[in-house]
PDB file of N, CA, C, O and CB in Angstrom:
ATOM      1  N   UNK A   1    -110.864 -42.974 -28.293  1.00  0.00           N
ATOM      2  CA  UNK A   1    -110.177 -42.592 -29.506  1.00  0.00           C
ATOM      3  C   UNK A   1    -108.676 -42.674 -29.314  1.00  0.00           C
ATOM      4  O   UNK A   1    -108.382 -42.616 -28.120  1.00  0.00           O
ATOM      5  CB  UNK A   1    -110.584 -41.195 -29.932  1.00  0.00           C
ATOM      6  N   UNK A   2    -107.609 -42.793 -30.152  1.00  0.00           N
ATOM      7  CA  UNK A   2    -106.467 -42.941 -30.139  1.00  0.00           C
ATOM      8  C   UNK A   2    -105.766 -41.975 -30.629  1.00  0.00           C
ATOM      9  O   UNK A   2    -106.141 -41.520 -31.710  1.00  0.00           O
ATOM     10  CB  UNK A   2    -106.233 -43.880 -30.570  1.00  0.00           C
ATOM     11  N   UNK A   3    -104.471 -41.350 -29.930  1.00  0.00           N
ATOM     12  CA  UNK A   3    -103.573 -40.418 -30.190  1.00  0.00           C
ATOM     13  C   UNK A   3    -103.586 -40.313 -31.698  1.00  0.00           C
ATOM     14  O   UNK A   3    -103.696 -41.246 -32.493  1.00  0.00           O
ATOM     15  CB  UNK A   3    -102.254 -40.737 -29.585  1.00  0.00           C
ATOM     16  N   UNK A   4    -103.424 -38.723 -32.025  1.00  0.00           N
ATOM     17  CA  UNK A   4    -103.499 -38.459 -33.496  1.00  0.00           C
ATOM     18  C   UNK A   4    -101.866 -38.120 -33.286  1.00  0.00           C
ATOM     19  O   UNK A   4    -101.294 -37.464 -32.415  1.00  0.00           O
ATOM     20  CB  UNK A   4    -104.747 -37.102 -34.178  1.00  0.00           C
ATOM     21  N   UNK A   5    -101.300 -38.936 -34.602  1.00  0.00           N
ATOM     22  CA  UNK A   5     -99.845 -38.285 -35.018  1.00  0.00           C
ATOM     23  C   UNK A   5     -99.480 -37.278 -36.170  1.00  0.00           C
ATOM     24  O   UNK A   5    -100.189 -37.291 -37.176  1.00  0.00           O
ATOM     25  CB  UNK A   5     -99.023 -39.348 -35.348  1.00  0.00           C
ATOM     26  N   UNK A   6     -98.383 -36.375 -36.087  1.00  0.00           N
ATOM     27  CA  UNK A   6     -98.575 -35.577 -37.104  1.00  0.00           C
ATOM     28  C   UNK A   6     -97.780 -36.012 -38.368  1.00  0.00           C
ATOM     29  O   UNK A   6     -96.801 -36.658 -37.996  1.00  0.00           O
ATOM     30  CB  UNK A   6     -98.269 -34.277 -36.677  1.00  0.00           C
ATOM     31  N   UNK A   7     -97.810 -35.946 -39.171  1.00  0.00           N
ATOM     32  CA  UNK A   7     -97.461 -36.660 -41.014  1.00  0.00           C
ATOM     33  C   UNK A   7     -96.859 -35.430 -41.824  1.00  0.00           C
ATOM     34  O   UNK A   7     -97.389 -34.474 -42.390  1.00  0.00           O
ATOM     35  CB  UNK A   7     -99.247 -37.247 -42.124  1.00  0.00           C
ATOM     36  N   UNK A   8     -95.813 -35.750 -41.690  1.00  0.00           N
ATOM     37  CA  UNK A   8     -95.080 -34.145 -42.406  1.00  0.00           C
ATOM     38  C   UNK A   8     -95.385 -34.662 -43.839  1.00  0.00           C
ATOM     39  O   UNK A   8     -95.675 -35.837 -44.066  1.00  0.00           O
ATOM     40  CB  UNK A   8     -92.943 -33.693 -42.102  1.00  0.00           C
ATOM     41  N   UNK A   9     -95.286 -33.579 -44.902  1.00  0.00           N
ATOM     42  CA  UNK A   9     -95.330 -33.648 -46.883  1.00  0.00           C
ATOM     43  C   UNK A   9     -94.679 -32.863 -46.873  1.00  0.00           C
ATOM     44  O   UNK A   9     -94.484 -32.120 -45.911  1.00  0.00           O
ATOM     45  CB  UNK A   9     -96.614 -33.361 -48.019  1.00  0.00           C
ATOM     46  N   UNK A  10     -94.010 -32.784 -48.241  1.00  0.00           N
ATOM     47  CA  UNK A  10     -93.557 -31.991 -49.469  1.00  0.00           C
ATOM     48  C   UNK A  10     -94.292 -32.220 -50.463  1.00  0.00           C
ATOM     49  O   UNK A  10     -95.033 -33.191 -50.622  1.00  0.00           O
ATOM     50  CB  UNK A  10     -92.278 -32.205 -49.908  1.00  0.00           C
ATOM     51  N   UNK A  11     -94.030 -30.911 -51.504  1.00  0.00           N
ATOM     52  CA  UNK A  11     -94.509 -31.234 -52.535  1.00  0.00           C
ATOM     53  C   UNK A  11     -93.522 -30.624 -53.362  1.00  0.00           C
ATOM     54  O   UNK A  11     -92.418 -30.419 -52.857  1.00  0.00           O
ATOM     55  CB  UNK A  11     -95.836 -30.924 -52.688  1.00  0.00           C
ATOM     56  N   UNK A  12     -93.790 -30.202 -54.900  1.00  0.00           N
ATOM     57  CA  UNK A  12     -93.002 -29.156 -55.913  1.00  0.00           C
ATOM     58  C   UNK A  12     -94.153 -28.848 -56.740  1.00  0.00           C
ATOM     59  O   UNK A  12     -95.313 -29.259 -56.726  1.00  0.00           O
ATOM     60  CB  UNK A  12     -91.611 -29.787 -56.884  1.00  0.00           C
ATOM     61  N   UNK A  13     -93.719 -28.270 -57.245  1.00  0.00           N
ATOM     62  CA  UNK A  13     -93.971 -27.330 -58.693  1.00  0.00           C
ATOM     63  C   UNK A  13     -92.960 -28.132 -59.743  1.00  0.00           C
ATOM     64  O   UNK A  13     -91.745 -27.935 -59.732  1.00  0.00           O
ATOM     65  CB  UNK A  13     -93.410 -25.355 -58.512  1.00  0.00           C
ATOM     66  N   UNK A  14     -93.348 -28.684 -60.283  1.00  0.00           N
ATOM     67  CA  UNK A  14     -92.050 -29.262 -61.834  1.00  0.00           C
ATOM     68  C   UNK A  14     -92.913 -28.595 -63.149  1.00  0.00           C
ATOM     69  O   UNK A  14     -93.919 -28.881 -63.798  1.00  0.00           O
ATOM     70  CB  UNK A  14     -91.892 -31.726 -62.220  1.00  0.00           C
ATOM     71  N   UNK A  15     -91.870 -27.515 -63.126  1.00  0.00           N
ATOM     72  CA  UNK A  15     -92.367 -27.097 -64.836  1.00  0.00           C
ATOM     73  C   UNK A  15     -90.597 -27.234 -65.742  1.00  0.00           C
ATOM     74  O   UNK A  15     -89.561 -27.782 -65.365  1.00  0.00           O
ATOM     75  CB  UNK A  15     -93.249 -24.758 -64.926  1.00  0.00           C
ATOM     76  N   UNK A  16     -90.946 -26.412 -67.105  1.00  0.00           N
ATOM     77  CA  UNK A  16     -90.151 -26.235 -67.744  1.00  0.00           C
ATOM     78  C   UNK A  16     -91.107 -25.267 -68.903  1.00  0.00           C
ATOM     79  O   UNK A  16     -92.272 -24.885 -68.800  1.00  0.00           O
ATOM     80  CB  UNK A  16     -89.424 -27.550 -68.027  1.00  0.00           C
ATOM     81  N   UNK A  17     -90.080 -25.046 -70.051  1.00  0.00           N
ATOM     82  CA  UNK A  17     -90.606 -23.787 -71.171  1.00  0.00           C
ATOM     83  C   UNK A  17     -90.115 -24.833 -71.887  1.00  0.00           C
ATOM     84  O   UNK A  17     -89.171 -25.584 -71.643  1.00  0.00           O
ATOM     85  CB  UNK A  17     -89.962 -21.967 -71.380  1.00  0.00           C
ATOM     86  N   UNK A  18     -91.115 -24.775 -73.090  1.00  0.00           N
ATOM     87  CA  UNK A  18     -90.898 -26.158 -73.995  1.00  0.00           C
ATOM     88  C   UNK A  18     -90.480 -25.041 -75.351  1.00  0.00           C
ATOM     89  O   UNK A  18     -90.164 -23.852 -75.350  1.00  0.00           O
ATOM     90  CB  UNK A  18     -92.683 -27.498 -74.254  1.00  0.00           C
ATOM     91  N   UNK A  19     -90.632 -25.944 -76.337  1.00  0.00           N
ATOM     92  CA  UNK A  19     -89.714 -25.126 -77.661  1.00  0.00           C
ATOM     93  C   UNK A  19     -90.581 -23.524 -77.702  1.00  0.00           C
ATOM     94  O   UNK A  19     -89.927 -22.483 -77.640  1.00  0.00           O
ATOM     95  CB  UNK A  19     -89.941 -26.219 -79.660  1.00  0.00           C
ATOM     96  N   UNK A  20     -91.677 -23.513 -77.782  1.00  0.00           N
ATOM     97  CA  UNK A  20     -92.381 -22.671 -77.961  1.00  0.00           C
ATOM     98  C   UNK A  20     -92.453 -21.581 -76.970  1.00  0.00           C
ATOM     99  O   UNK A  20     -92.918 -20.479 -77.264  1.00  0.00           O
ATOM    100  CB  UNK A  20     -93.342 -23.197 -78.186  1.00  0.00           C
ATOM    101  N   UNK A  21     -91.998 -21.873 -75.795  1.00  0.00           N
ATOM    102  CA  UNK A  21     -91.490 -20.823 -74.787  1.00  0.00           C
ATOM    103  C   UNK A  21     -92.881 -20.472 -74.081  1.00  0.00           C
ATOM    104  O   UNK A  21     -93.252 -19.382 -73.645  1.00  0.00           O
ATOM    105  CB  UNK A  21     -90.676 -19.390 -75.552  1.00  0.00           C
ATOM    106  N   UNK A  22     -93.678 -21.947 -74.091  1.00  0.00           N
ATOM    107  CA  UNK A  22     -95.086 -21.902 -72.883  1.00  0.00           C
ATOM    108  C   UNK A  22     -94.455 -22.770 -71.846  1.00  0.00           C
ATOM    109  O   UNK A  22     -93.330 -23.259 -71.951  1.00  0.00           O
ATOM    110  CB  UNK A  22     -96.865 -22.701 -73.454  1.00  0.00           C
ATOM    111  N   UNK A  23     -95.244 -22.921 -70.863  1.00  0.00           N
ATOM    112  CA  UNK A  23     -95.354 -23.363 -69.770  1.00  0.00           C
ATOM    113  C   UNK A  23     -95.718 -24.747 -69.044  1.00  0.00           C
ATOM    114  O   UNK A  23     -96.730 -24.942 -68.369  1.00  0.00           O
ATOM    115  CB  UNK A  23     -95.913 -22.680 -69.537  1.00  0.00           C
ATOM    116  N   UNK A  24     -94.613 -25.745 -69.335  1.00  0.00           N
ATOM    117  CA  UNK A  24     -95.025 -27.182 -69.240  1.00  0.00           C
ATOM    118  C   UNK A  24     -95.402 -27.335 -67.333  1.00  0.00           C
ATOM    119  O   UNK A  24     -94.783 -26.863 -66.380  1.00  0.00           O
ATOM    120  CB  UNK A  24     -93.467 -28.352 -69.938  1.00  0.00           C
ATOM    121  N   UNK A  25     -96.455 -28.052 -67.369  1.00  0.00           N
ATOM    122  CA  UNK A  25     -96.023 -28.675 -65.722  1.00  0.00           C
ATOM    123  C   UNK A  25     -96.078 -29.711 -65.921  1.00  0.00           C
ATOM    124  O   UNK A  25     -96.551 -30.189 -66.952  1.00  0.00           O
ATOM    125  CB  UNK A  25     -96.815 -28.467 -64.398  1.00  0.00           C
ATOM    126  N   UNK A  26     -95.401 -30.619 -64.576  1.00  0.00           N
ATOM    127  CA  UNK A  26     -95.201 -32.144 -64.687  1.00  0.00           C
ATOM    128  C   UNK A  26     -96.668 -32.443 -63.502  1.00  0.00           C
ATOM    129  O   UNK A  26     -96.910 -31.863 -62.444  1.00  0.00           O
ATOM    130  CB  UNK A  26     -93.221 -32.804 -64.053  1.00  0.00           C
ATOM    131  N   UNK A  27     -97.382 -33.479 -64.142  1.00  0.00           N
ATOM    132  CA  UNK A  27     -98.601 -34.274 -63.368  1.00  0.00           C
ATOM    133  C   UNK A  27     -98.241 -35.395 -62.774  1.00  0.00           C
ATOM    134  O   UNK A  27     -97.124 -35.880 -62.956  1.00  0.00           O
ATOM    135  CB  UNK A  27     -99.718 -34.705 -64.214  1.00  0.00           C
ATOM    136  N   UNK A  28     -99.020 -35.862 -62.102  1.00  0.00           N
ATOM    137  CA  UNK A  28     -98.914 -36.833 -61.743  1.00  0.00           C
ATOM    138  C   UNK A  28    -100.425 -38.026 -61.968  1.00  0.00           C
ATOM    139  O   UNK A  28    -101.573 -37.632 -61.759  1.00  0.00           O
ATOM    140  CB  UNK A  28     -98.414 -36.438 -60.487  1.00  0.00           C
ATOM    141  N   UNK A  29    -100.076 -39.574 -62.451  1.00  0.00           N
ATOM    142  CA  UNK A  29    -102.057 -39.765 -62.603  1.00  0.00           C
ATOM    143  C   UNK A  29    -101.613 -40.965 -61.510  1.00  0.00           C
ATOM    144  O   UNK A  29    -100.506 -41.482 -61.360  1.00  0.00           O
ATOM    145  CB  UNK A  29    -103.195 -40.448 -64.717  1.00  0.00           C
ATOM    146  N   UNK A  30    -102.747 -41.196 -60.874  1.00  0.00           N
ATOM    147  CA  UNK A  30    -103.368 -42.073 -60.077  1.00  0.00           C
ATOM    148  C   UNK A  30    -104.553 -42.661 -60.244  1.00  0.00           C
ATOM    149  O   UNK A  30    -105.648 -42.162 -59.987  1.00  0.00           O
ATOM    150  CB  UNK A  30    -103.439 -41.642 -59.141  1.00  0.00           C
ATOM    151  N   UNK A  31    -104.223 -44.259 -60.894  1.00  0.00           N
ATOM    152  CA  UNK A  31    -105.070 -44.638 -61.698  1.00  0.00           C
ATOM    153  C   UNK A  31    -106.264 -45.369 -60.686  1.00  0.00           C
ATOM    154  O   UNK A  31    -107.476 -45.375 -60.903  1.00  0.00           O
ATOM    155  CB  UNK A  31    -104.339 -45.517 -62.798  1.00  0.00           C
ATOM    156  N   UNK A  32    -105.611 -45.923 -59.626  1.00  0.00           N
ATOM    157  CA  UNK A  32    -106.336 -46.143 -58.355  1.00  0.00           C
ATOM    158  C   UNK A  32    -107.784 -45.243 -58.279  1.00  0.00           C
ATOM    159  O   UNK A  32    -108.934 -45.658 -58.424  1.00  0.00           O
ATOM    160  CB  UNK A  32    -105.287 -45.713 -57.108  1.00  0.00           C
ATOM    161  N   UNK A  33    -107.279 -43.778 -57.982  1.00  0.00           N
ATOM    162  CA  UNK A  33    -108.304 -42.643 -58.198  1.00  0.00           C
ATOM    163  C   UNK A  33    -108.899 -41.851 -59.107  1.00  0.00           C
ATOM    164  O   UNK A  33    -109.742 -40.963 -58.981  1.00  0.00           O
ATOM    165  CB  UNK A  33    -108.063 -41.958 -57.751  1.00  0.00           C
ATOM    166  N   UNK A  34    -107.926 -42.631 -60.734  1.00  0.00           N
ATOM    167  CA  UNK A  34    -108.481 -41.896 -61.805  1.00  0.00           C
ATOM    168  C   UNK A  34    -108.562 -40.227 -61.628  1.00  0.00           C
ATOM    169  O   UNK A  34    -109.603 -39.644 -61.932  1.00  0.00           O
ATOM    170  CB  UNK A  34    -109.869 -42.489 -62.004  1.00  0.00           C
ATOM    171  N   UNK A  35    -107.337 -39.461 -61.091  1.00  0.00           N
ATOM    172  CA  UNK A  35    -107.191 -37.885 -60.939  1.00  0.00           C
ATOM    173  C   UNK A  35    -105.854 -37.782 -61.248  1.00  0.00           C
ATOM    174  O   UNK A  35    -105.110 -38.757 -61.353  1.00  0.00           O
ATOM    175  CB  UNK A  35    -107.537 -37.190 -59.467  1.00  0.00           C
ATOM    176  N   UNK A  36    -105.382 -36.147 -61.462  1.00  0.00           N
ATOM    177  CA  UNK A  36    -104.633 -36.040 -61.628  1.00  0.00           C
ATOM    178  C   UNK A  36    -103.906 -35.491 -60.471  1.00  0.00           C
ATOM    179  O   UNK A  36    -104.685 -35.300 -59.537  1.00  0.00           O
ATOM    180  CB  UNK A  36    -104.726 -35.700 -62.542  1.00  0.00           C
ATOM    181  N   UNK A  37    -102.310 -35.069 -60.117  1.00  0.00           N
ATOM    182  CA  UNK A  37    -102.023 -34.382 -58.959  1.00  0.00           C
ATOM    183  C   UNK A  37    -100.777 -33.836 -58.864  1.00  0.00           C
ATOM    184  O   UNK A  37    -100.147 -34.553 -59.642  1.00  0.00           O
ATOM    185  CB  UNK A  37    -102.203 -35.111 -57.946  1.00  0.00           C
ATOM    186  N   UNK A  38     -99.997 -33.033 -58.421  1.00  0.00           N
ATOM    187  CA  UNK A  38     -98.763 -32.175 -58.541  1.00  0.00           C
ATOM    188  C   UNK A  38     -97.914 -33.361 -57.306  1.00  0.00           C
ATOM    189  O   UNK A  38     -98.247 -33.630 -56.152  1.00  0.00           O
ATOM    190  CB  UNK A  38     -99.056 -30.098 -57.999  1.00  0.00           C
ATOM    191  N   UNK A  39     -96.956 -33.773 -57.980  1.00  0.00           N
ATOM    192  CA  UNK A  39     -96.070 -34.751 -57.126  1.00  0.00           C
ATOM    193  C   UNK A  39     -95.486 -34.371 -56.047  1.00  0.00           C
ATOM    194  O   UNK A  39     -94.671 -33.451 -55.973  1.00  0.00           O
ATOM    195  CB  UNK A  39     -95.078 -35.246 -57.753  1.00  0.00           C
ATOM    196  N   UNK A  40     -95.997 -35.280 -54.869  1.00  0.00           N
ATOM    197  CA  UNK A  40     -95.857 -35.112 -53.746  1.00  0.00           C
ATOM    198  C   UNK A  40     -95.336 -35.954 -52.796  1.00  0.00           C
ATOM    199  O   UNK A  40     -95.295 -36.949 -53.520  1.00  0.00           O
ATOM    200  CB  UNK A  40     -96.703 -34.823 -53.503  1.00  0.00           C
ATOM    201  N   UNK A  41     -94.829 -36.409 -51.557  1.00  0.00           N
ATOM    202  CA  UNK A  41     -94.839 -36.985 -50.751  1.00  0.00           C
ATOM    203  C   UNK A  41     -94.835 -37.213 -49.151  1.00  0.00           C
ATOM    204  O   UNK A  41     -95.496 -36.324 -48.616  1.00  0.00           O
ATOM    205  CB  UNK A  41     -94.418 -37.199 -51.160  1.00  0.00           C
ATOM    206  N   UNK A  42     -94.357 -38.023 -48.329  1.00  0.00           N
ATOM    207  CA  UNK A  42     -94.131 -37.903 -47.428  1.00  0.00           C
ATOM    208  C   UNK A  42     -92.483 -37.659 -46.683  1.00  0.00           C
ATOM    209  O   UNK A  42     -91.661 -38.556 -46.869  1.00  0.00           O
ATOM    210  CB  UNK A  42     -94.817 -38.735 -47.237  1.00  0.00           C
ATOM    211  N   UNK A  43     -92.056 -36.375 -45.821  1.00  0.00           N
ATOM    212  CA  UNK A  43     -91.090 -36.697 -45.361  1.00  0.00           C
ATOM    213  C   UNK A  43     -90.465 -37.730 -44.863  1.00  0.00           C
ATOM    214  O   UNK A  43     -91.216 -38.341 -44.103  1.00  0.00           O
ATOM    215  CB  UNK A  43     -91.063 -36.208 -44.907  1.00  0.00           C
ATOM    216  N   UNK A  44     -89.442 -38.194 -44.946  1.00  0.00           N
ATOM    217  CA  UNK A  44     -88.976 -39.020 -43.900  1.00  0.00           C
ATOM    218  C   UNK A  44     -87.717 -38.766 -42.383  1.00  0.00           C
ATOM    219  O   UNK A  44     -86.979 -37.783 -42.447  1.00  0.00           O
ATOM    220  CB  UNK A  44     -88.507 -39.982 -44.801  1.00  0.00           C
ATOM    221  N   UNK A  45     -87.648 -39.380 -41.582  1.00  0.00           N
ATOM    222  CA  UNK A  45     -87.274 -39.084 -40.412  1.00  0.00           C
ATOM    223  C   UNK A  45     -87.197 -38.052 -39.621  1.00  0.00           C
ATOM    224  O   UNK A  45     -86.746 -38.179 -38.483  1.00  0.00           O
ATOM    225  CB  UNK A  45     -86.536 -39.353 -40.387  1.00  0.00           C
TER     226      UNK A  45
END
């Protein structure tokens, strides 16, 4: 088997209060996987 490396992420929370003063979040779609997901990525360096 071959050395496992470790893979740092971030992620967020993206909301806002829309006119009505509810609770927007921002999605993310991945049509590849057909899901939805809270935007994320990989660190770099």
């Amino acid at each position: 088997m071959g050395e496992v490396s470790e893979i740092q992420a971030a992620g967020a929370i993206v909301w806002r209060r829309n006119e009505s003063d509810a609770i927007e979040i921002a999605l993310v779609h991945r049509p590849k996987y057909d899901d939805w997901s809270m935007p994320k990525g990989k660190v770099e360096g």
